[in-house]
C-alpha positions as CSV (number, residue, x, y, z in Angstrom):
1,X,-19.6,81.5,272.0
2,X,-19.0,85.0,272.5
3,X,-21.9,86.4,270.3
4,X,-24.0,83.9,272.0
5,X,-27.2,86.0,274.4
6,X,-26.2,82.8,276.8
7,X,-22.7,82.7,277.1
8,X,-21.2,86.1,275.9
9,X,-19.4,88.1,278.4
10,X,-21.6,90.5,280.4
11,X,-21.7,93.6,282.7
12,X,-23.9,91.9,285.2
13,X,-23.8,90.0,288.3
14,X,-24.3,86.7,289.2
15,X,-26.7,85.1,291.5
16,X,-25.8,81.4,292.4
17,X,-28.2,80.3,294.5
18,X,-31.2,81.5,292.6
19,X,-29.5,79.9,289.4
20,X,-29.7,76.3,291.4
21,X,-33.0,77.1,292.2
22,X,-34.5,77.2,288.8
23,X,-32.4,74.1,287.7
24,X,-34.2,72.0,290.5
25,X,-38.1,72.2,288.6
26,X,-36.1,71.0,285.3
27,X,-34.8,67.7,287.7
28,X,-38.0,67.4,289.3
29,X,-40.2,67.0,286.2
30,X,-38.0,65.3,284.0
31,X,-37.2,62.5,285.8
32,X,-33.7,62.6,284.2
33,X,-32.2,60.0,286.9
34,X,-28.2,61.0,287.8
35,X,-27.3,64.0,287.2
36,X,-24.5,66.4,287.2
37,X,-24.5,70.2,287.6
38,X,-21.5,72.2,287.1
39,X,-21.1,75.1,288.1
40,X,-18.2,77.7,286.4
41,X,-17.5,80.3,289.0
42,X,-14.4,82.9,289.4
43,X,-15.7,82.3,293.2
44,X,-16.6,86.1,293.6
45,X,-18.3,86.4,297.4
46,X,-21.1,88.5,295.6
47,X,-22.2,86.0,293.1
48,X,-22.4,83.3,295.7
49,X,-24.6,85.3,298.2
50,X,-23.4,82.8,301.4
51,X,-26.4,85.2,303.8
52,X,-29.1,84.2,300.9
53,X,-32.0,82.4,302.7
54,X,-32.5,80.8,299.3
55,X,-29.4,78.5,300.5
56,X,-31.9,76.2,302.8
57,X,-34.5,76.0,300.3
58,X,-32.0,74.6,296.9
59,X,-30.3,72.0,299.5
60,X,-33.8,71.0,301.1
61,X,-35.4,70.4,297.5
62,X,-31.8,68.9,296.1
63,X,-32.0,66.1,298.9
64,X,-35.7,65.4,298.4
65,X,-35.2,64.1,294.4
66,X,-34.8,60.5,294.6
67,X,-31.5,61.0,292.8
68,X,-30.0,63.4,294.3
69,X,-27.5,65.4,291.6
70,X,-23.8,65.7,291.6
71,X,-22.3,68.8,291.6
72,X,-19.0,69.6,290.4
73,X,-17.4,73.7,290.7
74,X,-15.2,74.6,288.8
75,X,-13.3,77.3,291.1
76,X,-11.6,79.9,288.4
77,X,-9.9,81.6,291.5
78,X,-6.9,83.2,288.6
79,X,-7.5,87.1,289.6
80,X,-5.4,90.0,288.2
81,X,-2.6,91.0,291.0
82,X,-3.4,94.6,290.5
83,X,-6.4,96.3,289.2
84,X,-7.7,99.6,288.6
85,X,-11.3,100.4,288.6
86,X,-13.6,103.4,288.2
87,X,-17.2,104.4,289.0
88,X,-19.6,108.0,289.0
89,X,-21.7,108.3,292.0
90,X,-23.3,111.5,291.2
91,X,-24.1,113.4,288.2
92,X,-25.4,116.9,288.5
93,X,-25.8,120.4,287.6
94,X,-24.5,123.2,289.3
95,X,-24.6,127.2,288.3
96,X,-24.0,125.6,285.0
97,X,-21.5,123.1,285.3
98,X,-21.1,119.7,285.1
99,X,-19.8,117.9,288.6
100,X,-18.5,114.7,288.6
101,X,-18.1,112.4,292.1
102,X,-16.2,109.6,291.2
103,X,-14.3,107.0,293.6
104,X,-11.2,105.2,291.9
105,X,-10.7,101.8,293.5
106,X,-6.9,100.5,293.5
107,X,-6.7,96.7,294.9
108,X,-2.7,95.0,294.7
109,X,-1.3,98.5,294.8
110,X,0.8,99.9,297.6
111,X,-1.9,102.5,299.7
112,X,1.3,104.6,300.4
113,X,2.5,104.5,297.4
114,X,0.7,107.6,295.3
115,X,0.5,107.2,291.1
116,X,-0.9,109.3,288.5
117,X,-2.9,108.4,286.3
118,X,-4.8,109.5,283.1
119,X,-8.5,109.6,282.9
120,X,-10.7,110.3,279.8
121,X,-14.0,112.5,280.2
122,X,-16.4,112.2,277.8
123,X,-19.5,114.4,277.6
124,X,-21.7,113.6,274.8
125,X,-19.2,111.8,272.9
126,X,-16.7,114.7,273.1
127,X,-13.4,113.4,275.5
128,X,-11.0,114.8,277.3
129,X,-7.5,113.6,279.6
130,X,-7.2,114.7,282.9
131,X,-4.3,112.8,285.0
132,X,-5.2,112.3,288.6
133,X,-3.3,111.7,291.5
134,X,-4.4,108.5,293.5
135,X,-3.2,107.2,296.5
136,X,-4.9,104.2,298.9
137,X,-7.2,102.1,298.1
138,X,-9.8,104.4,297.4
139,X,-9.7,108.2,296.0
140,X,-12.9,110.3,296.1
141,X,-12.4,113.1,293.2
142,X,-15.1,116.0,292.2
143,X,-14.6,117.0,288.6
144,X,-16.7,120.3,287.3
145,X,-16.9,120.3,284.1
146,X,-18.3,123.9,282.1
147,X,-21.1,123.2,279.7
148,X,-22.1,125.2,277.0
149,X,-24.7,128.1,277.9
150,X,-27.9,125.8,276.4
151,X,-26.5,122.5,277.7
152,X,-28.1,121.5,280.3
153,X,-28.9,117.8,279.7
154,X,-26.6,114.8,278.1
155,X,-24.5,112.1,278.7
156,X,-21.0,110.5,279.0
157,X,-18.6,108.4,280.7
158,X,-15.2,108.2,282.5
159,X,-12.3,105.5,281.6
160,X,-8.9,104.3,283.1
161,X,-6.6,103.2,280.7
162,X,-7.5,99.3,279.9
163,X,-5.9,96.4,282.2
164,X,-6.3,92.7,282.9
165,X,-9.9,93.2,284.5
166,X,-11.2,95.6,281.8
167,X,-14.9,95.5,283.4
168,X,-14.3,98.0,285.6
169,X,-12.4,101.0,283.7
170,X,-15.2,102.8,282.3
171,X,-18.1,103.8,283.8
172,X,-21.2,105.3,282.6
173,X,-23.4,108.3,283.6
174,X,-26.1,110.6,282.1
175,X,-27.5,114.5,283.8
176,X,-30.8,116.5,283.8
177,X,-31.6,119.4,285.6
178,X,-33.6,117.8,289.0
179,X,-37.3,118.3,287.9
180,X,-39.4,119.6,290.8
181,X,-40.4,116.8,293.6
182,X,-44.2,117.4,294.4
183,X,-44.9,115.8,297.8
184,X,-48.8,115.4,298.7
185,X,-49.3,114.9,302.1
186,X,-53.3,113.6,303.2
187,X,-54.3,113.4,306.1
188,X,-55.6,115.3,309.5
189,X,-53.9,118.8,310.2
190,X,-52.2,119.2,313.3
191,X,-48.6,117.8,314.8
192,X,-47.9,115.0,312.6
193,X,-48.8,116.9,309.3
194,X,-47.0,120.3,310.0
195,X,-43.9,118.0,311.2
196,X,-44.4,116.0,307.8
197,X,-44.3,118.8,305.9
198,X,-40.8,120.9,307.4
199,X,-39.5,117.1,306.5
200,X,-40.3,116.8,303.3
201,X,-39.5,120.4,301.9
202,X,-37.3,122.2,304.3
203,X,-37.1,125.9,303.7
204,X,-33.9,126.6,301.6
205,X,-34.0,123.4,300.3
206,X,-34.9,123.9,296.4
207,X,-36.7,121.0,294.0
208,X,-39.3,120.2,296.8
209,X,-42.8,121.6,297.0
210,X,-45.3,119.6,299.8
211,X,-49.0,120.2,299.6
212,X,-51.1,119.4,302.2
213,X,-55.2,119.6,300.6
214,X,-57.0,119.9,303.4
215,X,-60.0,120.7,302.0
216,X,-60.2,118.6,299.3
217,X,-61.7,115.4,298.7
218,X,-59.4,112.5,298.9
219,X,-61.3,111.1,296.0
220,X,-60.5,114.4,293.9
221,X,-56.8,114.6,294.4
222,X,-54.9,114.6,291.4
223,X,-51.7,112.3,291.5
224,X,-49.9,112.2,288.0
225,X,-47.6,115.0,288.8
226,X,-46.8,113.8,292.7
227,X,-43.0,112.4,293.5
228,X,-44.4,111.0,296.8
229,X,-47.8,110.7,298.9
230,X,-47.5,110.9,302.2
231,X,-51.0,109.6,304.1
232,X,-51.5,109.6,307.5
233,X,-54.5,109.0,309.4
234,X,-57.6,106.4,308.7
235,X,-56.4,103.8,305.5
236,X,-57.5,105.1,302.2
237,X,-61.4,104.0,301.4
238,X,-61.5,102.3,298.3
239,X,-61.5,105.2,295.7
240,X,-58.5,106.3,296.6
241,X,-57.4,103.0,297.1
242,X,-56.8,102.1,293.5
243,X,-55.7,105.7,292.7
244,X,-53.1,105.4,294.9
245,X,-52.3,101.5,293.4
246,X,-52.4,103.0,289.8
247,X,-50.0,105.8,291.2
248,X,-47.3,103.4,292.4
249,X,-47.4,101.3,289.9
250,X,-46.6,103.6,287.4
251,X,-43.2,104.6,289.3
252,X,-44.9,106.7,292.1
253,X,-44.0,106.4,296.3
254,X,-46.4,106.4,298.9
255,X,-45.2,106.1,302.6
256,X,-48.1,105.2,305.1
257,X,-48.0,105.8,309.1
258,X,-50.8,104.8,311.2
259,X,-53.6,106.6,312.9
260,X,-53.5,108.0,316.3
261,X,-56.0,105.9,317.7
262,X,-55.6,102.8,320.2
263,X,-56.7,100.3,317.9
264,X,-55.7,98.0,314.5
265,X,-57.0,98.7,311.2
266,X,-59.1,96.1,309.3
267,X,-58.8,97.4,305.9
268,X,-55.8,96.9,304.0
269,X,-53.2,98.0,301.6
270,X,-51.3,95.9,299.0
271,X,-52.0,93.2,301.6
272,X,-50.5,95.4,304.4
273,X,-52.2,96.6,308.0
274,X,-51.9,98.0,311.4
275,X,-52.3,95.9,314.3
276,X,-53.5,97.4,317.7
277,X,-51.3,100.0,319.5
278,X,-48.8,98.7,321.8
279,X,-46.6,100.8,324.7
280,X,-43.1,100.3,326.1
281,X,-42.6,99.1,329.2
282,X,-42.5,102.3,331.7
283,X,-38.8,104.2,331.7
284,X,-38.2,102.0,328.3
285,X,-38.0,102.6,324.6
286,X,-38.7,100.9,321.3
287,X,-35.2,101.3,319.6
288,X,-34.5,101.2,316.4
289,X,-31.8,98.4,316.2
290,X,-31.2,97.3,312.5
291,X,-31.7,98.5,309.1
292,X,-30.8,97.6,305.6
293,X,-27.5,99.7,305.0
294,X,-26.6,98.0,301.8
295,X,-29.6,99.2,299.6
296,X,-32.7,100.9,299.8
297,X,-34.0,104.5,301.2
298,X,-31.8,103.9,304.3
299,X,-28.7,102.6,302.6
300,X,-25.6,104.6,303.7
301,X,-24.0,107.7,301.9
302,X,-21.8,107.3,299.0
303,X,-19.1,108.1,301.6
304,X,-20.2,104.9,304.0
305,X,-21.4,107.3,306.4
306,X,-24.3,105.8,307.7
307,X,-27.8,107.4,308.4
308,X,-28.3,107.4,312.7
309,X,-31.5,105.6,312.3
310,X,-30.5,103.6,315.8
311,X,-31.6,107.0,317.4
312,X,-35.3,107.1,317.4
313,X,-36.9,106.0,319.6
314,X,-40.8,105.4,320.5
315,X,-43.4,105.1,323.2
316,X,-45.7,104.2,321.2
317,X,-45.9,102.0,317.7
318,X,-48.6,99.6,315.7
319,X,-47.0,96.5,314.4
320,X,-47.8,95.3,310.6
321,X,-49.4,92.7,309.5
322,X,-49.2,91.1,306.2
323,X,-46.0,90.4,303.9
324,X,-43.7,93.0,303.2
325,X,-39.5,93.7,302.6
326,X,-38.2,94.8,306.2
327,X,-36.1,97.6,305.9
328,X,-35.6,99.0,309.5
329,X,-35.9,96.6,313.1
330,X,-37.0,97.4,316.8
331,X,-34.4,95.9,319.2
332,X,-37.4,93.3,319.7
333,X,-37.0,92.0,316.1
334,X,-40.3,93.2,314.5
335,X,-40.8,96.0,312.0
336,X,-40.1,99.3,312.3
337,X,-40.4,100.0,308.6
338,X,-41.6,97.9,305.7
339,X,-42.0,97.9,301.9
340,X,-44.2,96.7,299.3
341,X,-42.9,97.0,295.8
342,X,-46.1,97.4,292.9
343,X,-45.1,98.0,289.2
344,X,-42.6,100.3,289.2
345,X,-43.0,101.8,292.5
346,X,-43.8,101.2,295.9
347,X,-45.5,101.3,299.4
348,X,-43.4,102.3,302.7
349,X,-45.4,101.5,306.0
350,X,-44.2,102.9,308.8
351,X,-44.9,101.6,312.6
352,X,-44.9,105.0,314.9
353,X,-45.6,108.8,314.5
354,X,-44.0,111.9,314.5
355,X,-45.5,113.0,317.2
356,X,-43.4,113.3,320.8
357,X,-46.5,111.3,322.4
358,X,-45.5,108.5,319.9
359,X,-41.9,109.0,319.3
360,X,-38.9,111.2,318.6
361,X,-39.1,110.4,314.6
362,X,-39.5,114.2,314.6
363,X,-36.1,114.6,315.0
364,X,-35.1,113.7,312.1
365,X,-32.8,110.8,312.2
366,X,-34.7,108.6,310.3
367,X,-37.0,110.7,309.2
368,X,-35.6,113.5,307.4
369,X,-33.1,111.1,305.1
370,X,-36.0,109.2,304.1
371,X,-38.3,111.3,303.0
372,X,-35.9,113.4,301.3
373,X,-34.5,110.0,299.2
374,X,-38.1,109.0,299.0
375,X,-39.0,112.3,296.8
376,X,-35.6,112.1,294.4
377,X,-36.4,108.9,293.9
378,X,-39.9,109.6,292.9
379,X,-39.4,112.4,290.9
380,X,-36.5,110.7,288.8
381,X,-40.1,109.3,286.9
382,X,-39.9,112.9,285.5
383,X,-36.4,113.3,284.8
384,X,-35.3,112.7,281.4
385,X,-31.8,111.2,282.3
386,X,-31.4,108.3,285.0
387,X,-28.7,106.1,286.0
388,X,-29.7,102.3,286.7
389,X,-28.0,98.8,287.2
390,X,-27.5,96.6,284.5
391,X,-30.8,94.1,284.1
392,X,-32.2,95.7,286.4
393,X,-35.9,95.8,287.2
394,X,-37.0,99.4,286.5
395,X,-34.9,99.3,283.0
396,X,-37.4,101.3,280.5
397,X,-39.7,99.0,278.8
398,X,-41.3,99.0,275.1
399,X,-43.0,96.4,272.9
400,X,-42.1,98.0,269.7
401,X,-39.1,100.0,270.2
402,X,-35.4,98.5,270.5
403,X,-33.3,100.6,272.5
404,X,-30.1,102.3,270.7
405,X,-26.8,102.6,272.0
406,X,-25.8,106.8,272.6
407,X,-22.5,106.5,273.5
408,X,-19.0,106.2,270.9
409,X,-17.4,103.3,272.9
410,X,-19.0,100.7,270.9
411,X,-16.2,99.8,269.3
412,X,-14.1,98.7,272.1
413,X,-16.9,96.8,273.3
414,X,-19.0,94.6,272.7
415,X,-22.4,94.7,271.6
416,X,-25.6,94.5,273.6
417,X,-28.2,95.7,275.3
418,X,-29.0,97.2,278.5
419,X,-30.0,93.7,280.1
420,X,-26.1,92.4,280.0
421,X,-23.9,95.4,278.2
422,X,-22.9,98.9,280.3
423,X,-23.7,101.7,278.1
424,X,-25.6,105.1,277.5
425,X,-29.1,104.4,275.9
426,X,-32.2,106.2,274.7
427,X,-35.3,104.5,274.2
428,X,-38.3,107.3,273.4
429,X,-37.6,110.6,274.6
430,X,-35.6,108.9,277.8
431,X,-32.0,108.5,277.9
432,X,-30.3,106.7,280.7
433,X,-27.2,105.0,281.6
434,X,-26.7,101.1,282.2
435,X,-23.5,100.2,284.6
436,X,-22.3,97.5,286.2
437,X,-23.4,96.2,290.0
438,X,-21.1,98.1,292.9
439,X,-21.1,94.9,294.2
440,X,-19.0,93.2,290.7
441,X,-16.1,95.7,292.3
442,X,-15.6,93.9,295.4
443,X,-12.9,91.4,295.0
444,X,-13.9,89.0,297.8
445,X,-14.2,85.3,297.0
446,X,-15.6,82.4,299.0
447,X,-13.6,80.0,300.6
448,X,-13.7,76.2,299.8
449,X,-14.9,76.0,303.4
450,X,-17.9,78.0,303.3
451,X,-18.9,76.5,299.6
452,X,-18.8,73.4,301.6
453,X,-21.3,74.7,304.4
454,X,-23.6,75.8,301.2
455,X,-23.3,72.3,299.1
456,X,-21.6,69.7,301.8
457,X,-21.9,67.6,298.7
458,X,-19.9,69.7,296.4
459,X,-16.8,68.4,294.7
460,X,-14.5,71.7,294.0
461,X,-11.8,71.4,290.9
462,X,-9.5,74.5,291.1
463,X,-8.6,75.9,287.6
464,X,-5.0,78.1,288.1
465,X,-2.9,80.2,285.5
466,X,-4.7,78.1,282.6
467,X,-3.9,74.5,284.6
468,X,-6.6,72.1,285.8
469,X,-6.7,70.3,288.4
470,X,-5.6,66.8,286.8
471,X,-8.0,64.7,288.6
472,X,-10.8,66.0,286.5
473,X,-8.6,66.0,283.2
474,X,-7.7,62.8,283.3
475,X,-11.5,62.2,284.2
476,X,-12.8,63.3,281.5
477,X,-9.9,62.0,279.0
478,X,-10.5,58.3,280.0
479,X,-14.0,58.7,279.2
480,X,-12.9,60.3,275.7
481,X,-10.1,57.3,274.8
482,X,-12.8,54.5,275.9
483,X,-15.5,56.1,273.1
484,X,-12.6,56.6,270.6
485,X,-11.6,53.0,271.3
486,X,-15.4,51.6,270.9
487,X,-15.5,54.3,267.2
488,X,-12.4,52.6,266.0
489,X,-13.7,49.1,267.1
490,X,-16.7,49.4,265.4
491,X,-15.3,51.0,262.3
492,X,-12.8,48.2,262.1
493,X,-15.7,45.4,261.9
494,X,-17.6,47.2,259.2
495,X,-14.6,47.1,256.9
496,X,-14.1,43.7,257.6
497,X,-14.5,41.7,254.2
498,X,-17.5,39.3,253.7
499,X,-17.2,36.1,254.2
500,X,-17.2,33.7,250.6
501,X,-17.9,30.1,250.1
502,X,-15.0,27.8,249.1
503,X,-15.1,27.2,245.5
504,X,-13.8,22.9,244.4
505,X,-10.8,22.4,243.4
506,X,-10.4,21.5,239.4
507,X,-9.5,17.4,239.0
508,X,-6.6,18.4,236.4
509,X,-4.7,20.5,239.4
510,X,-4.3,18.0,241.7
């Protein structure tokens, strides 16, 4: 079972709910009558995904078969008292050295209790020790590392020594000089555009270089060496239209705002517009009230410090219409900023200006961190090292070419590829590095309650320190002794002799 692609250990995640939902087409075409689905889970919080709206839809289409399955869990709620886990969240050059963020996570240990504890560098496949000191829960450490004089690319990871979880000890990371972020920004000079620009390359700020073409052509602009488009103004007509579609799909960012004009816009992007122009009530603002702080260009800082977003505020705004991810909320519940994924890339639409008439987005609170993430993501298209999630969506793709394992910890682990193994790979001339989800390090589980509120249905068999729960043993033992006792039933009747006619007796013996 281990070798097996479908039941082998992996460095992913799960996703519960969505694995439900593609079990329910198999029950619905089939016609397979009862049913039972079990579930194995070691009850993880993160695999179970309790805020998924997909919930609603797997119980909805469950109830609707006309025999409605059983489902059985199999809670593997056994978790290692203490555990020790590791993971890089930045890899960069600097005046030719190597520096290393990594957080160490300690769960079951005493926070004011400090330990040292050895940790093994390795930068392309060459390791060293270093012993750390670590106290709480968490320690942030920044590691420089010198590298050679004509080293300025590679690859590597960091390790705790191996315990019960052994997922999370090592983690993986690769580094490239930052290749230069060209910003284009379109549209009509004036405010707006000489604010877009400061945002997008501040002075002092190197790797950034915004153009704003004026005088070209929108139809002659050249894309393939652009991180991100900005466009502002009228919607793009439909020559630039599918040069911009071809540039996102290929890994590019565009972020849209609207015009400056009172009303909607009929033509659309990716299925994306502007409606007309609405204004606050007088001595009111539109505030920014939510955003998505987990993921995304808003997400917080690798330090949990969050991005003030809830500070802009705006006079003026043109709602979307269409379907698109929300990423930012007005205190009214509609979109402040939405997103349209395409390929590899995708389209940002915002729903005010930068323009004090419109808004304070000028400011920079929301601004300035998303434009700025916008065009490192965009340029890492460039890079020639990257860091992404196990099976994750933008994993480099080929139809000929198998991609080949760089790093020497093969031998301690198992093999596989970057869909379900953690690892350093190279595929072409790119080499990137394959880790686990940050979510896989939080140790929350879900509560018999709550699994309850998900699958009211659900009958839950706790499995402890290698124990079952005997009700489901015994279950599944009676059903074992009854076919054993038909087998040896039916064996015993074909052994059974034939059956012979009785031969007379011979006169003389009687």
């Amino acid at each position: 079972l281990a070798d097996l692609t479908v039941s082998k250990v992996t460095d992913g995640g799960a996703d519960i709910p969505s694995l439900l939902q593609k079990a329910i087409p198999y029950l619905e075409e089939s016609a397979s009558g009862k049913t039972e689905i079990w579930i194995a889970s070691d009850m993880q919080s993160s695999s179970w995904r309790p805020n998924s709206p997909v919930w609603s839809s797997v119980r909805q289409r469950l109830a609707a078969l006309p025999i409605p399955p059983s489902i059985r869990i199999m809670a593997l709620r056994d978790r290692p008292e203490t555990n020790r886990g590791i993971r890089i969240t930045q890899a960069q050059i600097n005046n030719g050295r190597l520096v290393l963020d990594m957080e160490i996570l300690r769960q079951g240990f005493d926070p004011n209790q400090p330990e040292e504890v050895p940790v093994n560098i390795s930068v392309n496949n060459s390791v060293t020790t270093s012993t750390l000191q670590l106290a709480g829960e968490t320690t942030t450490i920044r590691k420089e590392i010198p590298l050679p004089q004509d080293k300025e690319s590679g690859f590597g990871y960091v390790s705790l020594p191996h315990d019960d979880f052994s997922r999370d000890d090592i983690s993986f990371f690769t580094f490239a000089p930052k290749p230069l972020a060209n910003i284009l920004i379109n549209g009509p000079s004036g405010e707006a555009g000489k604010i877009l620009s400061l945002m997008a390359a501040p002075p002092g700020l190197p790797g950034r270089k915004a153009t704003m073409p004026n005088t070209v052509r929108s139809g002659q602009l050249n894309l393939s060496s652009q991180a991100l488009v900005i466009w502002h103004g009228p919607p793009p007509r439909a020559d630039m239209e599918e040069k911009l579609k071809t540039f996102i799909e290929e890994g590019g960012l565009v972020l849209f705002l609207p015009d400056d004009t009172a009303h909607g816009t009929r033509r659309q992007f990716l299925g994306v517009s502007w409606g007309a122009m609405e204004m606050a009530p007088a001595d009111e603002y539109f505030r920014v009230e939510s955003w998505d702080r987990q993921r995304g260009f808003l997400r917080d800082g690798t330090d949990q410090t969050s991005i003030p977003a809830n500070r802009l505020r705006a006079i003026r705004r043109k709602p979307l219409a269409g379907k698109y991810r929300v990423l930012a909320s007005w205190d009214d519940g509609t979109c402040a900023l939405g997103q349209v994924r395409a390929g590899a890339g995708s389209a940002l639409f915002l729903t005010t200006l930068p323009k004090y008439s419109w808004s304070n987005l000028a400011d920079g609170h929301l601004l300035l961190p998303l434009l700025q993430r916008m065009a490192d993501r965009g340029a890492e298209r460039f890079s020639s090292a990257i860091s992404l999630r196990v099976n994750d969506p933008a994993l480099p793709q080929s139809a000929t070419d198998i991609p080949m394992r760089m790093d020497d910890v093969q031998g301690s682990r198992p093999p596989g590829s970057p869909v379900d193994t953690a690892g350093v790979y190279r595929l072409g001339a790119q080499t990137y590095a394959v880790n686990r989800p940050w979510s896989e390090d939080n140790p929350d589980q879900i509560t018999d309650e709550k699994i309850h509120i998900l699958l009211p249905d659900a009958a839950i068999s706790a499995t402890q320190g290698g124990v079952e729960n005997p009700s489901l043993v015994q279950e599944a033992w009676k059903l074992f002794l009854l076919i054993a006792l038909g087998c040896l039933l039916l064996e015993a009747l074909l052994c059974l002799p034939k059956r012979t006619a009785k031969r007379p007796i011979p006169a003389n013996r009687l």
